[in-house]
C-alpha positions, 0 to 999 in steps of 0.5 A: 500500500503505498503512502497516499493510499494510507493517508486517503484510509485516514480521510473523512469523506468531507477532508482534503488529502493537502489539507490532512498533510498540511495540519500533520506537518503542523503537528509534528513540527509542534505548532500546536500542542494536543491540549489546543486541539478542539474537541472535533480534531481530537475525534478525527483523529481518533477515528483515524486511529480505531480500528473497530469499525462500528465505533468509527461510523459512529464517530464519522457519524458525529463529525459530519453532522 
């Protein structure tokens, strides 16, 4: 699987790729600490982490609405 195909796994069906890439350089070149991180960041990245698929539609329900 190549890189853009895991970051497109990491998407949420309303993200862009550039946007995604953009504010993961930004993490991790420290340009923001996780405790500034607004509460709809810190579940896209934990939908981005789970891997049971259940409580992802559930969080990617939350997020769209």
């Amino acid at each position: 699987m190549s890189l853009l195909d895991e970051i497109d796994d990491h998407l949420t069906r309303l993200q862009s790729r550039s946007a995604w890439i953009a504010d993961a350089c930004a993490q991790r070149m420290g340009a923001y600490p996780a405790a500034d991180l607004d509460t709809r960041q810190l579940m896209a990245m934990l939908h981005a982490r789970i891997e049971d698929e259940t409580l992802k539609t559930l969080l990617l329900d939350r997020l769209t609405s």
